[in-house]
C-alpha positions as CSV (number, residue, x, y, z in Angstrom):
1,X,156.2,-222.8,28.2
2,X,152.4,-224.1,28.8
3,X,151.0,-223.7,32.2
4,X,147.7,-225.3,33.2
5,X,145.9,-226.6,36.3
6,X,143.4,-229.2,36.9
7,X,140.8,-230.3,39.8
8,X,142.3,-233.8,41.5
9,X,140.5,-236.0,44.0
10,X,136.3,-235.9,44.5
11,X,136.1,-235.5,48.3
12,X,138.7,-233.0,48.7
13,X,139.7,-231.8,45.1
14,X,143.5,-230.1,45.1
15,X,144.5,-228.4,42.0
16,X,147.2,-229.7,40.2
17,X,149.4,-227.4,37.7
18,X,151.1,-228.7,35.1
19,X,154.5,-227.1,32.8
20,X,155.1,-228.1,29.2
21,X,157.7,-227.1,26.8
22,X,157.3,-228.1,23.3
23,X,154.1,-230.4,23.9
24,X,156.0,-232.6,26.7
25,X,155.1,-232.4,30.1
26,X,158.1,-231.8,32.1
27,X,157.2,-230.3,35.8
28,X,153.8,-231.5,37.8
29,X,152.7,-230.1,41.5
30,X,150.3,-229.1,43.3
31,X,152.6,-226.2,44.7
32,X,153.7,-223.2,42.2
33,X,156.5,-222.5,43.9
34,X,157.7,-226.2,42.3
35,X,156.4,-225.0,39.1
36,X,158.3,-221.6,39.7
37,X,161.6,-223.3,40.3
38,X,161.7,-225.8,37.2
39,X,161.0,-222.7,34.9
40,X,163.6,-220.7,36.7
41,X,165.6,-224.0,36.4
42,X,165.1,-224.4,32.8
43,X,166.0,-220.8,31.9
44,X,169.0,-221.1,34.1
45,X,170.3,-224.2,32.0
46,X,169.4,-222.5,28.7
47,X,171.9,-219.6,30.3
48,X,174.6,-222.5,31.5
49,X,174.3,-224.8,28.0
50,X,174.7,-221.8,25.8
51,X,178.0,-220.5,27.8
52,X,179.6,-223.7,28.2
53,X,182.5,-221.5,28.6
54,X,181.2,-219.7,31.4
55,X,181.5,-220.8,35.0
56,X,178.3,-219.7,37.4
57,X,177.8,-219.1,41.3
58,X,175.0,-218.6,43.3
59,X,175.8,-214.7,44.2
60,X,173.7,-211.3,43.8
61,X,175.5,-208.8,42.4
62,X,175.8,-204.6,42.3
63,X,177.8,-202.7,40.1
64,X,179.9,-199.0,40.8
65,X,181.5,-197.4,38.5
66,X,184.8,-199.4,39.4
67,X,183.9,-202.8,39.7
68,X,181.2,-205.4,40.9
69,X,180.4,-206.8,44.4
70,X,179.7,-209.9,44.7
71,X,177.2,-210.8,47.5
72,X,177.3,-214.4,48.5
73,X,175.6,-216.5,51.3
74,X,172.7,-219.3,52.4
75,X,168.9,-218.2,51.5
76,X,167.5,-216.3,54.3
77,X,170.7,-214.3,54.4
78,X,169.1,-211.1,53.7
79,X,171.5,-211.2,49.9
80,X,168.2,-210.3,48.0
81,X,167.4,-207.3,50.5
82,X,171.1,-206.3,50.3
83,X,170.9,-206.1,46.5
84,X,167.7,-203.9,46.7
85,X,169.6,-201.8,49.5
86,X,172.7,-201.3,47.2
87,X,170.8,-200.4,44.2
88,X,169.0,-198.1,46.3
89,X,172.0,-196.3,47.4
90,X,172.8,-195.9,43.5
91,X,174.7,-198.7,42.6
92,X,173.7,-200.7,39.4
93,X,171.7,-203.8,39.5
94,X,173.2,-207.2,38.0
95,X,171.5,-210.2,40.2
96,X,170.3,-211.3,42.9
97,X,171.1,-215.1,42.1
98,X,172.9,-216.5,39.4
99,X,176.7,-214.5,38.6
100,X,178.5,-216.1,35.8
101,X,182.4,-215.8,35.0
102,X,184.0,-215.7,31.9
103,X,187.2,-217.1,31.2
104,X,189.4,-213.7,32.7
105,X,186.9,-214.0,35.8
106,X,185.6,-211.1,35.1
107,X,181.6,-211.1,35.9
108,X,178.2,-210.6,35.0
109,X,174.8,-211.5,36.1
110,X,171.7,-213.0,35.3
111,X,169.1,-210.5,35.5
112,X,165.5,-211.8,36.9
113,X,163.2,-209.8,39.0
114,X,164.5,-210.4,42.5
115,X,162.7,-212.8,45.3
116,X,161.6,-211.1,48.5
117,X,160.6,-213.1,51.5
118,X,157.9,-212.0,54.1
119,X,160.5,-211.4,56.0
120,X,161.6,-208.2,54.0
121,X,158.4,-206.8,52.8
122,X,157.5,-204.6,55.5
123,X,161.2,-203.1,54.2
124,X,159.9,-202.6,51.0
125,X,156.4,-202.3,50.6
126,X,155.7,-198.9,49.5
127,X,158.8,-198.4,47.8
128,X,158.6,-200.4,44.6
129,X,154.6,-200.8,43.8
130,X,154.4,-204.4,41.6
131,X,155.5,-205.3,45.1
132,X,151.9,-205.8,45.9
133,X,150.4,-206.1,43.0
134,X,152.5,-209.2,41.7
135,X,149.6,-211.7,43.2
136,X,150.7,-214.1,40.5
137,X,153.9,-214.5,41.3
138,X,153.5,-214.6,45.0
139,X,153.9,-218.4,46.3
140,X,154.0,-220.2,49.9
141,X,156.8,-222.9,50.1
142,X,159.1,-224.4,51.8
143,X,162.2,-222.5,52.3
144,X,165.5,-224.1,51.9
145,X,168.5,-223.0,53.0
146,X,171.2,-223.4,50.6
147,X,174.4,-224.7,52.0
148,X,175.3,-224.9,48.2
149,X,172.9,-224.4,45.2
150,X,170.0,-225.9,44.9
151,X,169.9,-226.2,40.9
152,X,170.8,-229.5,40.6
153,X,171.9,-228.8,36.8
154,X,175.0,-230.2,37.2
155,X,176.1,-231.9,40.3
156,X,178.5,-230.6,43.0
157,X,180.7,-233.6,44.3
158,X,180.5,-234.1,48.0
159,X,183.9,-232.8,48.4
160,X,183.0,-229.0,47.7
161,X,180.0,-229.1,50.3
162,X,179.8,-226.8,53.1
163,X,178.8,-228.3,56.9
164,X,175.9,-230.6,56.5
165,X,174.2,-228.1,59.2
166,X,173.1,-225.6,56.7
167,X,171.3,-228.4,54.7
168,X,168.3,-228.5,56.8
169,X,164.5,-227.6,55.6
170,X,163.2,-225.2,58.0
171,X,159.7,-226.4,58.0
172,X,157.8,-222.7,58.7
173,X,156.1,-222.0,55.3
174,X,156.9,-218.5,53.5
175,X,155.6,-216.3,50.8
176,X,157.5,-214.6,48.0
177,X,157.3,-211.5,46.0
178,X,159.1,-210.7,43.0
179,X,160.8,-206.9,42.4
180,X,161.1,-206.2,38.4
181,X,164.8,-205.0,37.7
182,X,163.1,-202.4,35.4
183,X,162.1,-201.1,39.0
184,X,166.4,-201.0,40.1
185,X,169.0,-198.8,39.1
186,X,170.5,-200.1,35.9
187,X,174.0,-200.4,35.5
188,X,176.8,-198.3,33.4
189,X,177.8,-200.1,30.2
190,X,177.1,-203.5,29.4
191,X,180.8,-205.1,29.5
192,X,181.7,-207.5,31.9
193,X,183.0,-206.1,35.1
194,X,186.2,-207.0,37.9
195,X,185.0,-208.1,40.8
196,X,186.8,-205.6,43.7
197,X,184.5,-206.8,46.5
198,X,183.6,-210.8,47.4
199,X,180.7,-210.5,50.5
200,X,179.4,-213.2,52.7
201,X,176.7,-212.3,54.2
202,X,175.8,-213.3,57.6
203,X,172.4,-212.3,59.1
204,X,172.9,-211.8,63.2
205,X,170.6,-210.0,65.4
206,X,172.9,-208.1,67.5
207,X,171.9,-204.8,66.1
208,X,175.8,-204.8,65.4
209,X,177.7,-204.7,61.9
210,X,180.7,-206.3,61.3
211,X,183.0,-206.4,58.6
212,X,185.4,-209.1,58.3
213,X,188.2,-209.4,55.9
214,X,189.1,-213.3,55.2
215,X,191.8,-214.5,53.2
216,X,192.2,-214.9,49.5
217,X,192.3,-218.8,50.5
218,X,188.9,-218.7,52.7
219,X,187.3,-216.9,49.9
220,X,188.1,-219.3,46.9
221,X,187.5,-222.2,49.3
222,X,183.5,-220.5,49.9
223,X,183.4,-219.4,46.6
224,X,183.8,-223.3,45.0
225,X,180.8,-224.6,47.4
226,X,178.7,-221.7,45.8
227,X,179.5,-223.1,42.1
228,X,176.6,-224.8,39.7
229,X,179.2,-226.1,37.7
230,X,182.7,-226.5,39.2
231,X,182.8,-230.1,38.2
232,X,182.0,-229.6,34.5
233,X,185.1,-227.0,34.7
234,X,187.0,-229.2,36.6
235,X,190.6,-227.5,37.2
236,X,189.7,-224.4,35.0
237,X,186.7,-223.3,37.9
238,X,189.4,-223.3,40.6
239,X,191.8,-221.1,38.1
240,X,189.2,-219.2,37.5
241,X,188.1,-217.8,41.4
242,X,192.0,-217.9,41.5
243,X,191.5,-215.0,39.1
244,X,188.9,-213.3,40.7
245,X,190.5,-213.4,43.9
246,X,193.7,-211.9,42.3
247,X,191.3,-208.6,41.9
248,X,188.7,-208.8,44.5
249,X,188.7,-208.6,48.3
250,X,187.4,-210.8,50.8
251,X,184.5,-209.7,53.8
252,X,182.1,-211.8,56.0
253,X,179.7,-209.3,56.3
254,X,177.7,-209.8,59.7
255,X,174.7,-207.3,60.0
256,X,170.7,-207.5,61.0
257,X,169.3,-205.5,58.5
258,X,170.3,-205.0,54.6
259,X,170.3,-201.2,55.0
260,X,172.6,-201.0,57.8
261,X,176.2,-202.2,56.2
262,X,175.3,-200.4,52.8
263,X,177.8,-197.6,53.5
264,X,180.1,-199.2,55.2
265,X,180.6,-201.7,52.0
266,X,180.4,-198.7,50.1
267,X,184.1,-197.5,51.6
268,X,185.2,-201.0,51.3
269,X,184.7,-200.9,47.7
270,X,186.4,-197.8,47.4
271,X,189.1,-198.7,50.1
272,X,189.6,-201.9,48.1
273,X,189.8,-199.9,44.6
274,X,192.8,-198.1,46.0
275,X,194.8,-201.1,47.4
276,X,194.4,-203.0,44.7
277,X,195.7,-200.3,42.6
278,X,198.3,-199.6,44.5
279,X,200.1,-203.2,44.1
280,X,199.5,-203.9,40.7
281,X,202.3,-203.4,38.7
282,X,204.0,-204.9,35.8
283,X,206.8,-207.7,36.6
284,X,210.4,-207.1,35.0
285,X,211.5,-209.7,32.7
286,X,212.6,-212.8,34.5
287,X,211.4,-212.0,38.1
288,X,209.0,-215.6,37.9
289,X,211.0,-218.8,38.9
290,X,211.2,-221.3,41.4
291,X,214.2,-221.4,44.0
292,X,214.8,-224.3,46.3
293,X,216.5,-225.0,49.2
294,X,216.6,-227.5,52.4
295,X,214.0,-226.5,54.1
296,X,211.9,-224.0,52.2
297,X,210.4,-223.6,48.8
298,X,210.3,-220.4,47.1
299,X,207.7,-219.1,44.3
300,X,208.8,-215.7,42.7
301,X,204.7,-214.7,41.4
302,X,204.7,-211.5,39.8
303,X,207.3,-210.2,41.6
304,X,206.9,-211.5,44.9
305,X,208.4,-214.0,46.7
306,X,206.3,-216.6,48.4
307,X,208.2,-218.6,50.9
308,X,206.9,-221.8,51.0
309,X,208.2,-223.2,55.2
310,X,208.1,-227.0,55.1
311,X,207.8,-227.2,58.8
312,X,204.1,-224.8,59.0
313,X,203.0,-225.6,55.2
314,X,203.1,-224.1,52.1
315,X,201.4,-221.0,51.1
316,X,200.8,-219.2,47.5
317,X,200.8,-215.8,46.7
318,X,197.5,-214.1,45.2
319,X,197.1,-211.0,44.8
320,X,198.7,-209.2,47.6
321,X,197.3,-212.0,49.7
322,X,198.8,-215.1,50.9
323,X,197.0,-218.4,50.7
324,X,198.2,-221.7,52.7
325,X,197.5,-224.5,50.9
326,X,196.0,-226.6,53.1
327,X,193.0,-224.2,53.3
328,X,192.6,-225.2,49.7
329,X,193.3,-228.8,50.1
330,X,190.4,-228.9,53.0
331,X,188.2,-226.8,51.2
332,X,187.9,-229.6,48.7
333,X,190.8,-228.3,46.1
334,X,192.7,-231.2,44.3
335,X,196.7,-231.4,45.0
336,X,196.7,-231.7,41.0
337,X,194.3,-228.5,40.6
338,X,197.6,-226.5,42.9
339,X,200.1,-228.2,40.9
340,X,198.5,-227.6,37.6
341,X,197.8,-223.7,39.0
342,X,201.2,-223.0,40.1
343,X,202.7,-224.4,37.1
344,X,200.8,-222.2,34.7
345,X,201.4,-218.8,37.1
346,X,205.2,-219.7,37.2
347,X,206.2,-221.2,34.0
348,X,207.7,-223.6,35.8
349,X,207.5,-227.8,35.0
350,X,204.4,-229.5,36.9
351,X,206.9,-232.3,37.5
352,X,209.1,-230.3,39.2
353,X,206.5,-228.7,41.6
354,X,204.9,-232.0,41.9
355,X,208.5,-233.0,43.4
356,X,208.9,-230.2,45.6
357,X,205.3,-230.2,47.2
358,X,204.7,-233.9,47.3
359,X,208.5,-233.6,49.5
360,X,206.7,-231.0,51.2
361,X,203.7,-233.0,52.3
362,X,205.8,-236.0,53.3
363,X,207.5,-234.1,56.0
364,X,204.4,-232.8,57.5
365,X,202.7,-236.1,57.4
366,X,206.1,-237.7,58.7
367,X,206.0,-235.2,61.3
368,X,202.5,-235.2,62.5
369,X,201.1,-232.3,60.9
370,X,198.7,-233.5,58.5
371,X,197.5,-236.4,57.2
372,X,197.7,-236.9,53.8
């Protein structure tokens, strides 16, 4: 990249800055924080074109010794400070905003030093001392808040959109700092990591902290509207948070300040470590099929049977959790992304769960519970 700036007008003279990459001009503004954000962009589609493989989410991320949490949630959530907070408290440092997937779901980030808003340098100041002294890369802007990501690299179709109420520009201005990860704790081993902890972080001012579980359903339903790339991926993004569900746990995570609900995620991690060992086990031979009758369908998924009532709705089992499928089918999941999903955990023929849900649907909708 080529940065440069220039004087613009005669009575009152603005500087503009310009970007170029290989002798082309391809950013222009008069604010860095827009000349910030297409080099960030650009690096960030590098990242994306290269892994075509890979599926990405807006998410920080920490490491422990057992697994990764993911920390998820609008700008101005406090995920940044939480990140800082974590690696604090020892854990290893992975993100603060891009996580990417691999095909097994199992995660990564991309490492970049972190953003800090006004907000959270009276936290920090003192601590980590290029948080002062970056004077280059601090910025006023416009702060956005992201109801899904702002990278518009590849576009999100309107069905995997959260509320259009978190799309709003909040028109205060802000400045940013920048935290180098050389700064963090690093984590242990380069290999890919499980995610045992998913966290949506919710910034309240209660002074209380609250952690919520949610269900396997809620979580891969959140998870989609934090994806760069879910439609490139199509049916495979879906399989793949399917995945990462199958390991991880869900929280909202309501708290004021970053430093407060560090421990307490702390014993989640560990408490959700356990569980999930607990159930994991290897299926005997045979123990995945479908059974049908009247008025229920039946999935046997790794050794547990999901009943499936056509009279409430149908739900899937996930790891240890169970998922109705109409949490998916709001959340913007396609009936053929189920179908496809179901028929590649059970063996069985997509025709023949197409039949059985599609009867499925037709009752409720007969009956009045949905519309479909």
């Amino acid at each position: 990249f080529r940065v440069t700036s220039r004087l613009e007008g005669r009575q009152d003279p603005v500087r503009r800055i310009d970007l170029s990459l290989e002798n082309s001009q391809v950013a222009s503004s008069t604010e860095p924080a827009a000349i910030a954000n297409a080099i960030l962009g650009y690096l960030d589609r590098w990242a994306f074109e290269s892994e075509p493989a890979d599926l990405h989410l807006h998410a920080g991320c920490v490491v422990s010794k057992t697994g990764a949490i993911l920390l998820v949630g609008a700008s101005g959530a406090g995920k940044s400070s939480l990140v800082l907070h974590l690696s604090e408290g020892g854990l290893g440092y992975a993100t603060d905003e891009v996580v990417k997937l691999d095909r097994l779901a199992r995660v990564e980030g991309l490492r970049r030093p972190i953003a800090i808003k006004r907000q959270g340098w009276h936290v920090f100041e003192g601590q980590f001392d290029d948080l002062a002294a970056q004077k280059l890369l601090t910025f006023r802007d416009r702060l956005r808040r992201w109801s899904r990501p702002t990278l518009r690299l590849h576009s999100v179709s309107q069905s995997l959109r959260a509320p259009a109420a978190d799309d709003s520009v909040v028109a205060t201005e802000v400045s940013t700092r920048f935290v180098s990860p050389r700064e963090l704790v690093q984590p242990e081993g380069l290999e890919p990591w499980c995610a045992r902890v998913v966290v949506f972080c919710e910034r309240q001012h209660t002074g209380v902290v609250r952690l919520q579980p949610v269900s396997a359903a809620v979580g891969v339903t959140r998870l989609l509207a934090h994806c760069f790339d879910a439609d490139r991926l199509g049916r495979e993004a879906f399989e793949r948070l399917l995945r990462l569900a199958a390991s991880a746990t869900f929280v909202v995570a309501e708290y004021q300040e970053g430093a407060d609900v560090v421990a307490p995620l702390r014993a989640l991690v560990d408490t959700a470590v356990e569980r999930h060992a607990a159930v994991t086990r290897v299926p005997p031979a045979g123990s995945t099929g479908l059974r049908r009758s009247p008025r229920t369908i039946s999935w046997v998924i790794d050794n547990e049977v999901v009943i499936a009532e056509k009279s409430s709705g149908i739900t899937v089992a996930l790891g240890g959790s169970i998922v109705p499928l109409w949490e998916l089918l709001e959340g913007g999941v396609g009936l053929d992304d189920v179908v496809h999903s179901l028929a590649t955990i059970t063996g069985e023929s997509p025709a023949l769960i197409r039949h059985d849900v599609s009867g499925a649907l037709e009752d409720l909708d007969r009956h009045g519970f949905i519309e479909w």
